[in-house]
GULOKOL-584692 format. One line per 8 residues: number of its first residue (from 1); for each residue x, y, z of N, C-alpha, C. Coordinates in steps of 0.2 Angstrom, whole numbers. Layout:
BEGIN
NUM = X Y Z X Y Z X Y Z | ...
END
This chain:
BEGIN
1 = -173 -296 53 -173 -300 48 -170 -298 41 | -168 -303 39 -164 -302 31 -168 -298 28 | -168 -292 25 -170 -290 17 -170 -295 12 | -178 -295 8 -177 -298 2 -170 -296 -2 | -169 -303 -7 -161 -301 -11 -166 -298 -17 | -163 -291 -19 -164 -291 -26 -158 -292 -31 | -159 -295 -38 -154 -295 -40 -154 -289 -48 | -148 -287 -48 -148 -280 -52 -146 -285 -59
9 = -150 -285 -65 -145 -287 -69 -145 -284 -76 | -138 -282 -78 -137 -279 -83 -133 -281 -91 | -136 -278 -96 -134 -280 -102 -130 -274 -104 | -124 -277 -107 -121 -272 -110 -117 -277 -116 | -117 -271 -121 -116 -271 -128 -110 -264 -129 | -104 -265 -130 -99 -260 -133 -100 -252 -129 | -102 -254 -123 -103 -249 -119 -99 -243 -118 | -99 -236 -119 -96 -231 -118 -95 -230 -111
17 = -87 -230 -111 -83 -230 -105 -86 -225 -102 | -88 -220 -102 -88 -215 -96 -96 -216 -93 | -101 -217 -100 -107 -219 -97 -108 -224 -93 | -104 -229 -93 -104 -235 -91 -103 -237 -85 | -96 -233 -81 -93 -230 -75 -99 -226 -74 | -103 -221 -73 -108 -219 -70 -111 -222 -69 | -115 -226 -72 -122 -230 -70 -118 -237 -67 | -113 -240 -65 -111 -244 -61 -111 -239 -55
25 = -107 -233 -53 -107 -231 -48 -115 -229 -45 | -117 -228 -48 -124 -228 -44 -127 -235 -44 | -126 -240 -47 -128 -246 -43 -123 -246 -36 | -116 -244 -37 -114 -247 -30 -116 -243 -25 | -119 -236 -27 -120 -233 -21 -129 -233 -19 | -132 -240 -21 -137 -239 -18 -138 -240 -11 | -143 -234 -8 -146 -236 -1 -148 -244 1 | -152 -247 -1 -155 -254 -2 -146 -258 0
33 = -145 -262 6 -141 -266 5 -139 -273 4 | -146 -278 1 -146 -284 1 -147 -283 -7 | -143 -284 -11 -142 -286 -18 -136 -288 -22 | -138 -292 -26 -132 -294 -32 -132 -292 -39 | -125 -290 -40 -128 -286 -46 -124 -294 -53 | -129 -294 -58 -125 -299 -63 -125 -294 -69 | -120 -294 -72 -118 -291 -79 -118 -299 -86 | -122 -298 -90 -118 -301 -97 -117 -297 -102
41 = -110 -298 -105 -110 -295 -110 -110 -297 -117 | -116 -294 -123 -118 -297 -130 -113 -294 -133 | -109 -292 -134 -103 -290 -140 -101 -296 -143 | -100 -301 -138 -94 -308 -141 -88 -306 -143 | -85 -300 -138 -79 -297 -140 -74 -300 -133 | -69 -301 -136 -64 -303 -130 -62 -298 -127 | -60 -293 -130 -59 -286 -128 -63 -282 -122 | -69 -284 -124 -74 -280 -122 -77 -282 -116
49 = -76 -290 -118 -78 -293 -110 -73 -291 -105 | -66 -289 -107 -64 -289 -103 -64 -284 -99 | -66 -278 -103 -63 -269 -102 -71 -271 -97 | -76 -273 -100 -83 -272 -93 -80 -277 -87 | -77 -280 -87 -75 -286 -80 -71 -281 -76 | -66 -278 -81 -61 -272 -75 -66 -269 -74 | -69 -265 -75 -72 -259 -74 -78 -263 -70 | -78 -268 -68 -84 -272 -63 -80 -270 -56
57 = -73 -274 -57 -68 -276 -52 -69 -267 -48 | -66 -264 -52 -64 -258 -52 -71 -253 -48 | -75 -256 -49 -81 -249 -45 -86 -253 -40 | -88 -260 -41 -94 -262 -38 -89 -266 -31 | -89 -263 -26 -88 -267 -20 -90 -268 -14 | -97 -265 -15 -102 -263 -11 -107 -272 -8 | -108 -274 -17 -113 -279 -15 -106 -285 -20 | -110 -291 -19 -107 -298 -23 -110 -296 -31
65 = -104 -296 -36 -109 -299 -42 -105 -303 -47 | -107 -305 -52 -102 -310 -56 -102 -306 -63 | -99 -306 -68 -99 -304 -76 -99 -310 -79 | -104 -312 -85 -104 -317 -90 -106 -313 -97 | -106 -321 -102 -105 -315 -109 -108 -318 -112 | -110 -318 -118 -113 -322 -122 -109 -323 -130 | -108 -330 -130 -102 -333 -134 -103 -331 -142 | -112 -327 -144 -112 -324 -149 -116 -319 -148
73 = -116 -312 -153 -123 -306 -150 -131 -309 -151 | -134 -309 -149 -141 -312 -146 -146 -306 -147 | -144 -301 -144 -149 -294 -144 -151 -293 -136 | -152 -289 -134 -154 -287 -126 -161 -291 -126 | -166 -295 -129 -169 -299 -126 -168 -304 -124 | -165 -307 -128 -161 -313 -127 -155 -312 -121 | -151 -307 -121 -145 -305 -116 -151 -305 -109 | -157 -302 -109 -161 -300 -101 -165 -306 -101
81 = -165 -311 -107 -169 -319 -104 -165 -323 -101 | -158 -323 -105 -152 -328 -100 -152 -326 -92 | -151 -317 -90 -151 -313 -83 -157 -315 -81 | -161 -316 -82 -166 -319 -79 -166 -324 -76 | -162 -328 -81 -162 -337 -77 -157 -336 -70 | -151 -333 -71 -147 -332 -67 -149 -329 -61 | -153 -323 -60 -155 -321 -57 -159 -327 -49 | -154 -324 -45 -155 -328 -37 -162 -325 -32
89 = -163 -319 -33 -167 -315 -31 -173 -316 -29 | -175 -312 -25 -185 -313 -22 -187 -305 -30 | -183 -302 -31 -187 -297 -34 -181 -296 -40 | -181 -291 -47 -175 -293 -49 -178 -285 -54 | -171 -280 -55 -171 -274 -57 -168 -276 -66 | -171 -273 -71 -167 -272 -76 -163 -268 -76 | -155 -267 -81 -154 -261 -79 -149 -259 -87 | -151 -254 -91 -148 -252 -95 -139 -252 -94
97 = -135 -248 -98 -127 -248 -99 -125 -241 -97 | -131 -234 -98 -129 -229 -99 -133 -223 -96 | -137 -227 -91 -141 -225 -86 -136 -220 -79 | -143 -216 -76 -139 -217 -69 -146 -217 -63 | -144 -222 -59 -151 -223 -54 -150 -219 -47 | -154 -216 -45 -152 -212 -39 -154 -217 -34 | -148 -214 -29 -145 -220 -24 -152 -222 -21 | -157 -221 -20 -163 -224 -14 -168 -227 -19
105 = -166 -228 -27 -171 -230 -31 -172 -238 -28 | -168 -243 -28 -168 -250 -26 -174 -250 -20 | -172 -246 -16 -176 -247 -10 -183 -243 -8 | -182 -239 -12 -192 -239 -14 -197 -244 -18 | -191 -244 -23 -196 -249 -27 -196 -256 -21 | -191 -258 -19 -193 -265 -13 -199 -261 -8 | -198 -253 -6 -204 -254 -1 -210 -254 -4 | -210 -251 -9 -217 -251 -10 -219 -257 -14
113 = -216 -261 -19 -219 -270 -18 -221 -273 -13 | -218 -270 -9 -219 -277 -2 -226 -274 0 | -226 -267 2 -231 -266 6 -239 -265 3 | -239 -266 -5 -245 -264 -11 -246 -270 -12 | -242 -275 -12 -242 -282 -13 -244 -284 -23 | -238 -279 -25 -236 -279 -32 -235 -285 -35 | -235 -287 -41 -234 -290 -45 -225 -287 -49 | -225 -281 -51 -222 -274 -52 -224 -270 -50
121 = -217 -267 -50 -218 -260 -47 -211 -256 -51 | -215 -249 -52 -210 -242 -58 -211 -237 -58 | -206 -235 -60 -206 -226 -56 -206 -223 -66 | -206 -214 -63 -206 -210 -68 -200 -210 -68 | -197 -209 -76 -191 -208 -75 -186 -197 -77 | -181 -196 -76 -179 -189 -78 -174 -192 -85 | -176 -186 -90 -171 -187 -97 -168 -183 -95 | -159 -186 -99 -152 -182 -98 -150 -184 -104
129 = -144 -178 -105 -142 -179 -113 -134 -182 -111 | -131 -181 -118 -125 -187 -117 -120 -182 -111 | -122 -175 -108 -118 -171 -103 -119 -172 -99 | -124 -177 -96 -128 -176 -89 -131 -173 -88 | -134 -167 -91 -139 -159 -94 -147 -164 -94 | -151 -162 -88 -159 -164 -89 -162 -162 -92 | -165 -164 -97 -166 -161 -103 -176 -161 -101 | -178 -167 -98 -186 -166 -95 -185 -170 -88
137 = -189 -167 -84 -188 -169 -77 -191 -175 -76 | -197 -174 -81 -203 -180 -80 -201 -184 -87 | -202 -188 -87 -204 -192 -94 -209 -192 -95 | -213 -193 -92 -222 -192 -91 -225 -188 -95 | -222 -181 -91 -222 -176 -95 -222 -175 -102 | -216 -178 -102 -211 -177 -110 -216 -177 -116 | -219 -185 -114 -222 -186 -119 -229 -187 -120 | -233 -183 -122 -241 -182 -120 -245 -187 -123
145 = -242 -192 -126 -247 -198 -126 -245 -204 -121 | -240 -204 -116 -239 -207 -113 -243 -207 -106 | -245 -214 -103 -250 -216 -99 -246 -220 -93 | -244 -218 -88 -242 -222 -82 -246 -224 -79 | -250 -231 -80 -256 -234 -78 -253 -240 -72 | -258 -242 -68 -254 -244 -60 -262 -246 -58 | -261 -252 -54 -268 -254 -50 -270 -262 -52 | -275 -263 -50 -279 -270 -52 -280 -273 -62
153 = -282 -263 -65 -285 -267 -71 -280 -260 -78 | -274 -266 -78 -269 -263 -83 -270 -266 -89 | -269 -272 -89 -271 -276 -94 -272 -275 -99 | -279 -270 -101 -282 -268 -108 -278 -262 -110 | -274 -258 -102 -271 -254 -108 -264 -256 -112 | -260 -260 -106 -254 -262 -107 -253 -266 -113 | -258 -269 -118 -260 -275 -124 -259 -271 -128 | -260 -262 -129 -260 -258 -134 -254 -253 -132
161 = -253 -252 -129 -246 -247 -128 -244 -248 -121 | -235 -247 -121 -232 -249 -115 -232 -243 -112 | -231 -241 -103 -229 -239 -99 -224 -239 -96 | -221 -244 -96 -217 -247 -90 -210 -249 -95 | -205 -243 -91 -198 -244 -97 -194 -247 -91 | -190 -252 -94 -187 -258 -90 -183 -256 -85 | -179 -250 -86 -173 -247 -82 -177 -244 -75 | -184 -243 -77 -188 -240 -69 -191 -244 -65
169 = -190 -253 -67 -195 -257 -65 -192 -262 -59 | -196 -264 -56 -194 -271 -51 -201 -277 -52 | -198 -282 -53 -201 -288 -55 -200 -293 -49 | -206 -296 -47 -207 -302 -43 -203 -307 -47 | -196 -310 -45 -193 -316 -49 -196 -322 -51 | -201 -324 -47 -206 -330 -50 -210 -327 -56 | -211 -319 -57 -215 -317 -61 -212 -318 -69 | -206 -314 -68 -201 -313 -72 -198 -321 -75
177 = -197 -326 -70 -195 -333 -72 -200 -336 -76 | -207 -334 -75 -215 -339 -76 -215 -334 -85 | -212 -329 -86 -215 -324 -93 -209 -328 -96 | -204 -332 -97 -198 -334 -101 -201 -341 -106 | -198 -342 -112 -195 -338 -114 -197 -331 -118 | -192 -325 -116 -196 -317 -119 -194 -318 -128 | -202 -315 -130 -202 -317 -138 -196 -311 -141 | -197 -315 -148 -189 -310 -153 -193 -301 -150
185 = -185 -298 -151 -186 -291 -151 -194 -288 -153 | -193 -288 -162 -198 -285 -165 -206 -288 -164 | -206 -292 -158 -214 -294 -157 -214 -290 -152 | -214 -291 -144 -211 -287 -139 -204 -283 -135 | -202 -281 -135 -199 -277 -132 -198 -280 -123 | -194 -283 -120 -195 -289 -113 -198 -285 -109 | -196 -277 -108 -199 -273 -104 -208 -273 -103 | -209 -273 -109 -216 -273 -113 -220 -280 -110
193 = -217 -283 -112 -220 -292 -112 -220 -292 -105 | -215 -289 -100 -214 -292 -92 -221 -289 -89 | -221 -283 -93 -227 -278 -92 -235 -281 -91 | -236 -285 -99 -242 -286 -100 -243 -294 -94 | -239 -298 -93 -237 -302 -90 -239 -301 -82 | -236 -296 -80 -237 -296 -74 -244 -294 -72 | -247 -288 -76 -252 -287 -79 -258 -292 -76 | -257 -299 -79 -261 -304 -80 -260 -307 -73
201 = -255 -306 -70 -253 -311 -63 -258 -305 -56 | -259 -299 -58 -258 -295 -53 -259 -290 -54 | -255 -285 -47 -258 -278 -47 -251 -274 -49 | -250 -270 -53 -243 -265 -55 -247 -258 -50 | -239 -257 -48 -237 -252 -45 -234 -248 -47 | -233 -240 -43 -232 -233 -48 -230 -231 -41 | -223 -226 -43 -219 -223 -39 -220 -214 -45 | -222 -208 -41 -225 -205 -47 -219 -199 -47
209 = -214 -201 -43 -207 -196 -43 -202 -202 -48 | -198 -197 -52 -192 -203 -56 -187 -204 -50 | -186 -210 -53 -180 -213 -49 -172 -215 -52 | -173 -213 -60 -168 -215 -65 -167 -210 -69 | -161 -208 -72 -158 -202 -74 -157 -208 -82 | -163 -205 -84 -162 -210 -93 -159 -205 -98 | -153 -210 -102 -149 -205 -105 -151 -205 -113 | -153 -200 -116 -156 -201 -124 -149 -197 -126
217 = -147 -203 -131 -141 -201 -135 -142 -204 -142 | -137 -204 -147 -139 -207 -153 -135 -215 -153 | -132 -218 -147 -133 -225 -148 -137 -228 -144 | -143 -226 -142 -148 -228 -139 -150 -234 -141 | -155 -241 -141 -155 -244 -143 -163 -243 -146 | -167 -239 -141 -175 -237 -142 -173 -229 -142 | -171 -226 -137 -170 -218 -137 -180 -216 -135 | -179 -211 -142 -183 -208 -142 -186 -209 -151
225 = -185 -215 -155 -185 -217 -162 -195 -216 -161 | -194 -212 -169 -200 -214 -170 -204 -215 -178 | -206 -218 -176 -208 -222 -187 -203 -224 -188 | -200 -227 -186 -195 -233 -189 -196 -237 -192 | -193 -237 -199 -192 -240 -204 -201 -239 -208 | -203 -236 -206 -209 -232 -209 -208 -228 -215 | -209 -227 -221 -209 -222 -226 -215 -221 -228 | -219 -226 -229 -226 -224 -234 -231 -228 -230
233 = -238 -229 -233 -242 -232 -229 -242 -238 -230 | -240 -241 -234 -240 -248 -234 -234 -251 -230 | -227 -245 -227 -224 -249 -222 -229 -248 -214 | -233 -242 -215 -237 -242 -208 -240 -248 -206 | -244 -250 -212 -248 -256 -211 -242 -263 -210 | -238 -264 -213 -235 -270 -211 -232 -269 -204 | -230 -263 -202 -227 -263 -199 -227 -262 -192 | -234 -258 -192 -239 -257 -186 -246 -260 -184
241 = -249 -261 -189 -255 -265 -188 -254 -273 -189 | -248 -274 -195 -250 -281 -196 -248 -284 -190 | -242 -280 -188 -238 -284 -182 -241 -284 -175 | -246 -278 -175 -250 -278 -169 -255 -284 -170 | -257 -284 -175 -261 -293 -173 -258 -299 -172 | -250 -298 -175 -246 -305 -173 -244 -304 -164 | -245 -298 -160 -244 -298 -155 -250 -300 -150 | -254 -298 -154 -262 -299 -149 -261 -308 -149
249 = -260 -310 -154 -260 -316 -156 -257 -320 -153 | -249 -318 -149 -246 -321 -148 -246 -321 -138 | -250 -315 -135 -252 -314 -130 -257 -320 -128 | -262 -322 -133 -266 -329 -135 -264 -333 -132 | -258 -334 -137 -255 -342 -136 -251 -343 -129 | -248 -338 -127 -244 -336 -122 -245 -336 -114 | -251 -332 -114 -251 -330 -108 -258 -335 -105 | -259 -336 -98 -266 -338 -95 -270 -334 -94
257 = -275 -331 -99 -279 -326 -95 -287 -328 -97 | -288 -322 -93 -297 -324 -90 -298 -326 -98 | -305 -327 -97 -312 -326 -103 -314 -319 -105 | -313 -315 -99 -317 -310 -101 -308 -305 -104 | -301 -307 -102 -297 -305 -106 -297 -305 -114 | -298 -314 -113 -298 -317 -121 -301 -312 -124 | -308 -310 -121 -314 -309 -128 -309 -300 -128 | -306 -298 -125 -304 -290 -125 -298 -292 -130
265 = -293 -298 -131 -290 -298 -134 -291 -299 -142 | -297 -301 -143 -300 -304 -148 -305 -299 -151 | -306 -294 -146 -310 -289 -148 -304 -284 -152 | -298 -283 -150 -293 -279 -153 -292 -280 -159 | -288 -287 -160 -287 -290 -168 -294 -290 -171 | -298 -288 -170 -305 -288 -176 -306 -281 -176 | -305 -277 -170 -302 -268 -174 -296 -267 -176 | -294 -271 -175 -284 -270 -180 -286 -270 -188
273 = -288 -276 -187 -289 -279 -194 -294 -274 -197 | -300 -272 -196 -304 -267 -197 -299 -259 -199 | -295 -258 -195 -291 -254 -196 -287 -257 -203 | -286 -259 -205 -282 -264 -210 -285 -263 -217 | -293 -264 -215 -298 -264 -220 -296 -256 -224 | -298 -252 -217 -301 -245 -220 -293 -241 -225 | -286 -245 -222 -280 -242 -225 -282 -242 -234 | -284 -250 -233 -285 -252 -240 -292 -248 -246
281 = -296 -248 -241 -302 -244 -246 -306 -241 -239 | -304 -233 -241 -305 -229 -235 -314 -228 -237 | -317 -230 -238 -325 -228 -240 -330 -227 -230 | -335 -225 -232 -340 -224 -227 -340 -230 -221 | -344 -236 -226 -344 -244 -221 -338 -244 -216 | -332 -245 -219 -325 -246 -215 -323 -241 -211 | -326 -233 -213 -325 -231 -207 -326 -230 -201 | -333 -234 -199 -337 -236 -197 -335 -241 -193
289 = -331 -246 -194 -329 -251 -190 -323 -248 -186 | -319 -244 -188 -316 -244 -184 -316 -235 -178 | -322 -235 -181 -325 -229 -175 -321 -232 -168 | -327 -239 -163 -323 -241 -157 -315 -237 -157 | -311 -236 -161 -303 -234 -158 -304 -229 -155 | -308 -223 -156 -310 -217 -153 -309 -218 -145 | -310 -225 -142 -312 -227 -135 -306 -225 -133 | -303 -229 -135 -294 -233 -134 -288 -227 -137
297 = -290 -225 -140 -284 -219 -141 -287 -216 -149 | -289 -211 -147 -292 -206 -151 -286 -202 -156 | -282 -200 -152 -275 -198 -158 -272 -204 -162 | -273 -208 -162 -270 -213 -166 -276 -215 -171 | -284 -213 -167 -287 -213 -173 -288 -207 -177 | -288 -202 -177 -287 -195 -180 -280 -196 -184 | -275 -201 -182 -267 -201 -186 -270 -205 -193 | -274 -210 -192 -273 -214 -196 -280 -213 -201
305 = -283 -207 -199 -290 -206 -201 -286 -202 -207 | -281 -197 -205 -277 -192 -210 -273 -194 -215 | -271 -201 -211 -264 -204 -216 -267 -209 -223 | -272 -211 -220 -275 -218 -226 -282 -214 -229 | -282 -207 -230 -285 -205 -234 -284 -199 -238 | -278 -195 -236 -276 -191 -241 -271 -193 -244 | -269 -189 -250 -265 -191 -256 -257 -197 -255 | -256 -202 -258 -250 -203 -256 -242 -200 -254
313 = -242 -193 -257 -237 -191 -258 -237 -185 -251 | -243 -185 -248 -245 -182 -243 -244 -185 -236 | -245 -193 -236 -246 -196 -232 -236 -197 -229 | -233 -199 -236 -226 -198 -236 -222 -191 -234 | -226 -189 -236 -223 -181 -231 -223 -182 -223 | -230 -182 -222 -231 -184 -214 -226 -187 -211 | -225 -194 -214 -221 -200 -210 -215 -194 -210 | -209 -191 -213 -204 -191 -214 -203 -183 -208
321 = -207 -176 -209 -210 -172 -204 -211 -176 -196 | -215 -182 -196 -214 -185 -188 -210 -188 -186 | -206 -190 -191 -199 -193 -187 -193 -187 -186 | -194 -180 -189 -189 -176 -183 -191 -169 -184
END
């Protein structure tokens, strides 16, 4: 019998030539041999569309794929909602510009969707620097707040913090088709949104060896940023809290989920807000409200317990110390 088709599809933006050619060569050399690989590229440069079309011609011979572009820059959510539509596929891989996927990644993530009867399914991934040089084996590892959650009941975590980075994922294509259209950048992040999404549809799956050579450079788009556009506490609070209830919010309007989700989601934004309170006047009562955070992520509450209640000049030190 035929192998499900997967379809590979990738976004690229002013892509560096040598990173580029690597992560193509390991799509063409995957084990897995039923897939299409589709390329768009968001420059809107004619140049560029071209120099990615040669360099398609030139390495992918393995499987069928086509190159398309986008006639203005959009942003990789937008560039991986159009690949989405395009996408001919039973299962469909994101795949960054600057990556490199080791040759059997395709075809684990297809065995083990089929056989767990996934919604998703993602692997751990290895950090490499701009040499090829692995800088962490695990990503998991790397970073000690980080949660690789997997099974029936993802949902409550995935609502508050992501897991699942797009470059490691495989997506059920009606999944991926049924979450469109993917909200602006700054709400979700599509890797994020595919996440909580499938999340609601089903059960996600975990592959606990990496299967992706992720590459942390300084044109990364996410990399390894942290407090972005953060200086003081009043950029935390717009930037973090307030947004994190226009996210709960829009998960609301968005998605089909239970009752007893709703009220978990409704339960969040009234400890968000509550966090909100206590920024503004850190007294006794308000801290008290937002004690529950302790359940759900205790360092964020001891972050925020530090930063909204000693000096400002103190709190501005902090932010500027944790981004390097």
């Amino acid at each position: 019998m035929l192998k499900p088709l997967v379809s590979i599809v990738v976004a690229t933006y002013f892509p560096r030539t040598d990173f580029f050619e690597k992560q193509l060569r390991s799509l063409n050399g995957q084990t897995y041999e039923n897939i299409e690989i589709i390329i768009c590229d968001d420059s809107a440069n004619d140049a560029e569309y071209e120099k990615v079309k040669k360099m398609a011609e030139k390495i992918i011979y393995r499987f069928p794929y086509k190159v398309i572009r986008n006639e203005e820059n959009v942003g990789s959510n937008k560039t991986f909602e159009r690949l989405t539509k395009e996408a001919n596929g039973d299962y469909i891989c994101y795949c960054d510009q600057d990556d490199i996927w080791l040759a059997e990644k395709v075809e684990r993530l297809v065995n083990h969707i089929i056989q767990h009867h996934c919604t998703l399914v993602y692997s751990d991934l290895s950090l490499m620097d701009e040499n090829d040089r692995v800088i962490h084996k695990s990503f998991k590892r790397s970073n000690f707040r980080l949660k690789h959650v997997y099974g029936d009941n993802t949902f409550a975590h995935l609502i508050n913090r992501n897991s699942v980075t797009g470059c490691a994922m495989m997506i059920r294509a009606d999944i991926a088709k049924d979450a469109l259209p993917f909200p602006n950048y700054d709400e979700f992040v599509h890797d994020h949104w595919l996440a909580i999404h499938a999340s609601v549809k089903g059960s996600l799956g975990y592959i606990k060896e990496p299967l992706v050579l992720y590459r942390i450079h300084l044109g990364n788009q996410i990399g390894n940023q942290r407090l972005a556009n953060i200086v003081t506490v009043g950029d935390y609070v717009r930037n973090r809290i307030e947004k994190q209830v226009e996210r709960y919010q829009l998960i609301l309007e968005r998605l089909s989920l239970t009752l007893q989700q709703k009220q978990l989601v409704c339960f969040q934004i009234h400890l968000t807000e509550a966090r909100k309170e206590f920024s503004q006047k850190p007294c006794l009562g308000n801290f008290f409200k937002i004690v529950p955070l302790i359940k759900y992520d205790i360092i964020l509450f001891l972050f925020e317990l530090l930063i909204f209640t000693v000096p400002f000049t103190c709190s501005t030190w902090i932010f500027k110390k944790l981004k390097y």
